[in-house]
N, C-alpha and C positions, 0 to 999 in steps of 0.2 A: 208522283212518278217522275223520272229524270227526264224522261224522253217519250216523246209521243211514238216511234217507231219499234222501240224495243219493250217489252212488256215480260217483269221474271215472274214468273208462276213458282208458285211453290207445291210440295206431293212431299207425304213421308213416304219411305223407302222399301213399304214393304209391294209386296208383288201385285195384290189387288189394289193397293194405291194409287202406285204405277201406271197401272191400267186405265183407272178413273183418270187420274189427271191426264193420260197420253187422247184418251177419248175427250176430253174438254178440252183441249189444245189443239185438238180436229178439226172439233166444230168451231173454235174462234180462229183457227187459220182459214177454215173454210168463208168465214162473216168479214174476214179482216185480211185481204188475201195481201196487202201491203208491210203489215203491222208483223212484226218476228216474235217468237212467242218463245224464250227462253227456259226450259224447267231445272229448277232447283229441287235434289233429294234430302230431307233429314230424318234423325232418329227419333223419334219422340219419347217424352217417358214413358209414355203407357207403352210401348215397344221396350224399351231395354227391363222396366220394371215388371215381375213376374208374377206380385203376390198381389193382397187383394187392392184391387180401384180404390176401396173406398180410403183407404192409405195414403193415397196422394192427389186425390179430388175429385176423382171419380173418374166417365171419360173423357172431360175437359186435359183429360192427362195428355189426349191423343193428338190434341191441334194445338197445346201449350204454347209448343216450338214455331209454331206456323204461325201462331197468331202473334207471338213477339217478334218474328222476322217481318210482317206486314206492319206492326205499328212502329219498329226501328226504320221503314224505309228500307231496306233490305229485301221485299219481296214487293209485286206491284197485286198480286191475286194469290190465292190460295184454293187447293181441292178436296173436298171430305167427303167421305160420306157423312149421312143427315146421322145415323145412327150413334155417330162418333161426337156430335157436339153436347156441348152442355146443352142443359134444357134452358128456355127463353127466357127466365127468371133469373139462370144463375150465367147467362152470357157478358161477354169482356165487353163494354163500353169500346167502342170505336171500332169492331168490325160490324160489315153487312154482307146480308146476302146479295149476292148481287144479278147470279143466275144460276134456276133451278132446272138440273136436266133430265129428260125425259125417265120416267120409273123404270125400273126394271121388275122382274118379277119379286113382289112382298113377302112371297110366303117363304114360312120357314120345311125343311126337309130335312129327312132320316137319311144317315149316310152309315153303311156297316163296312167292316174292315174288308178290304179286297179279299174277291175269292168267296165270299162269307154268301150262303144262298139266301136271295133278295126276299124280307119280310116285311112288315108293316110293324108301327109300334104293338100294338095291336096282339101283334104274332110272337113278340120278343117273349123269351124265356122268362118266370117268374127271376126275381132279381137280377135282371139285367144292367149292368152300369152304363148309363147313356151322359155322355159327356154336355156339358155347355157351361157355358159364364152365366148365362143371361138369368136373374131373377124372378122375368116372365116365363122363359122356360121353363124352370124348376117349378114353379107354380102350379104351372098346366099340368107338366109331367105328373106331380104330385096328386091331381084335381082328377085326372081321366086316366093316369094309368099307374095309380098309389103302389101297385106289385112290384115298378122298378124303382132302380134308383139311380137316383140324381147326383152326375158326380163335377165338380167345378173344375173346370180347365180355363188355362188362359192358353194364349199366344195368336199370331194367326190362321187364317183359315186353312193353307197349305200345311201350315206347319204341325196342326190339331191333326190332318186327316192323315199326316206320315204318323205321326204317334199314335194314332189308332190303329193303321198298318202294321206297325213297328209291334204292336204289343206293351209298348212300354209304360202307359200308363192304366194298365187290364182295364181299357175300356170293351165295352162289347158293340155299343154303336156312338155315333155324335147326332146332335141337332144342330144345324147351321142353317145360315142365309142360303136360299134359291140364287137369290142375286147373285152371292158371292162364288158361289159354286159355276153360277156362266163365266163371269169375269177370268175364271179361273181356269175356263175348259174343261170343270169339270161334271158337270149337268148329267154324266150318264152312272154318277156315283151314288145318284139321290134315290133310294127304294122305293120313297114315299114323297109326295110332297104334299104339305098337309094345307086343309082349305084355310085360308084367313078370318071367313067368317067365325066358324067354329074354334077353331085356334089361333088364336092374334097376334099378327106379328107386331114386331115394335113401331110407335113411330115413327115414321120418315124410315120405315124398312125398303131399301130395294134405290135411292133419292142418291145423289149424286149433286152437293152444291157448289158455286164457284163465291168465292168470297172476296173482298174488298176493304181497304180502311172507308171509312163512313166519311163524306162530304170529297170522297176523289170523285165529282161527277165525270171525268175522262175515263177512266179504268169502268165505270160505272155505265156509262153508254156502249164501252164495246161488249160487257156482259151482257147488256138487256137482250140483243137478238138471239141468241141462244136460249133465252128461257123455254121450257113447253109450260104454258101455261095450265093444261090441268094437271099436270105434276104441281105448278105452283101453286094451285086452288086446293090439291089435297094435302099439300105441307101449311098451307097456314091451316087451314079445320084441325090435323091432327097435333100442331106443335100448339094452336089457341086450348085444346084438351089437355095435353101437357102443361101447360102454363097454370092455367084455372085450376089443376092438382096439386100444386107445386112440385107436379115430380119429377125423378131424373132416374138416371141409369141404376140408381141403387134400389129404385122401386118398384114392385111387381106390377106396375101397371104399362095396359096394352091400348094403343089407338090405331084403328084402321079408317080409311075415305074413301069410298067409292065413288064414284061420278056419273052422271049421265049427261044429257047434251043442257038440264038447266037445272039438275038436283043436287048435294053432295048426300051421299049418308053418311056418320060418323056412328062406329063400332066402337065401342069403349069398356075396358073392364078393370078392374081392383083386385085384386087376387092377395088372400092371406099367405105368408110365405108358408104353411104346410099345405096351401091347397085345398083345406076343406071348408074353405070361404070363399067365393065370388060374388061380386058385385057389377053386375052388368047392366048395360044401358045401350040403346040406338037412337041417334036423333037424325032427322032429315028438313034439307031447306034450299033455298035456292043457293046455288053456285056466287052470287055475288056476295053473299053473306055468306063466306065459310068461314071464318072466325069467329063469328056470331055462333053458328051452327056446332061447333068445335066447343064454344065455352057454353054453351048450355047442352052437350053432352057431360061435361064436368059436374053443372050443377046437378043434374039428375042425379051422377052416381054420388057427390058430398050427400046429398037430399039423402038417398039411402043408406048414408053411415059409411063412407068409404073411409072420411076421414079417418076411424078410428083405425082401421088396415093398413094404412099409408104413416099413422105416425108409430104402430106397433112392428111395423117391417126392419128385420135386424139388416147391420149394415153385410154388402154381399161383394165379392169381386166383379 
């Protein structure tokens, strides 16, 4: 860092990002009321690139930019969501988390084009085209409601839900982030919003991290008071499951963390991409061991042959 009073944050440019980063430069103006907290916008591939993830590395595509402007010295912090980094396995040598901010809501939601009367998946017309990227959705989709279909969209979250408006990609509904839908004001678009237990959302869904180059203990002390810590107790359980899988955004696999005041549970599953496979597993343990608890949810579902699901999963956007 140049300077111990000015501090550049970095945010790519789209609207929910925005958001994130403008709330994480809150709460460290509010911890750091001397210290100036400068934010930087960029484009990143996974924005400008349309087609699939797996094409240019999945969604490590989305912090690329971020994470090369922190290790050039050019950025002193960075803002993502959890859902956007690569998994722990395949992360850049020399950043860290530095502080994890409080969850927002995990679960995933049914959003129908305005106008459209409010149903559940459940209620949707036999072949319905229900829009997402995500590999775990299609899965699920697949798993509990085989009559519709799955159809792959990218862009963001605003941007999905004008073009389902718009008509233009004859979707009939989307599945998106709860989270992203608040962030976004849009919370009263959501028909449904489906339980996490039952339907899983992604790791580190609803997580919000602030990032750092690894050994700046200065950038690294101002993050620490902003952590919530059971936000951070349930990202290492679910990112230690991701890790122990070796999966990533390309894999149909889901981790959810619950908490209580000295438990974590960890919700875990494996989904074959047509869905007529799951591999499911719960483990529970103390809150001081959640990566403990995290990677022996892993082993449980390997133990049940997940393996074989994870290395038969085609590549997906």
């Amino acid at each position: 860092m140049t300077t111990t009073s000015v501090v550049r944050v970095g945010s790519r440019n789209s609207t929910m990002a925005r958001w994130q980063t403008d709330w994480c430069v809150e709460l460290l103006s509010k911890a750091h009321p001397d210290t100036c907290f400068e934010i930087t916008t960029m484009a990143s591939k996974g924005d400008r690139y349309q087609g699939p993830l797996s094409r240019i590395g999945g969604k490590g595509a989305f912090v690329t930019a971020l994470d090369r402007a922190l290790l050039d010295y050019e950025l002193d912090v960075t803002v993502s969501c959890v859902k956007d980094l690569p998994s722990p396995h395949d992360r850049q040598p020399g950043v860290s988390i530095g502080a994890v901010l409080e969850r927002g809501d995990a679960r995933d939601a049914l959003v129908l084009p305005a106008g459209r009367q409010p149903c559940t998946l459940a209620e949707l017309p036999r072949g319905a085209r229900v829009g997402t990227s995500a590999p775990r959705r299609i899965a699920q989709l697949r798993q509990r409601h085989p009559r519709l279909e799955p159809v792959l969209v990218r862009g963001n979250a605003d941007t999905r839900i004008e073009h389902l408006d718009d008509g233009s990609r004859g979707l009939d509904a989307l599945l998106v982030a709860y989270a992203g839908l608040h962030r976004l004001g849009q919370t009263h678009r959501a028909t449904q919003v489906l339980d996490p237990t039952w339907w899983l959302p992604a790791s580190g869904a609803g997580m919000v991290v602030a990032e750092y180059r690894t050994g700046d203990t200065t950038v690294r002390d101002l993050l620490t008071p902003i952590t919530h810590p059971p936000t951070a107790t349930a990202l290492a359980a679910e990112r230690a499951t991701l890790a122990a899988l070796r999966g990533n955004c390309m894999t149909a696999a889901s981790v959810h963390a619950t908490l209580t005041s000295d438990t974590v549970t960890v919700y875990a599953a494996v989904f074959a991409p047509d869905g007529h496979t799951a591999i499911r597993t719960q483990t529970t343990g103390p809150v001081h061991q959640a990566d403990a608890v995290g990677r022996r949810a892993a082993e449980q579902l390997l133990h049940q042959g997940a393996a074989a699901l994870l290395h038969a999963l085609p590549h997906a956007p």
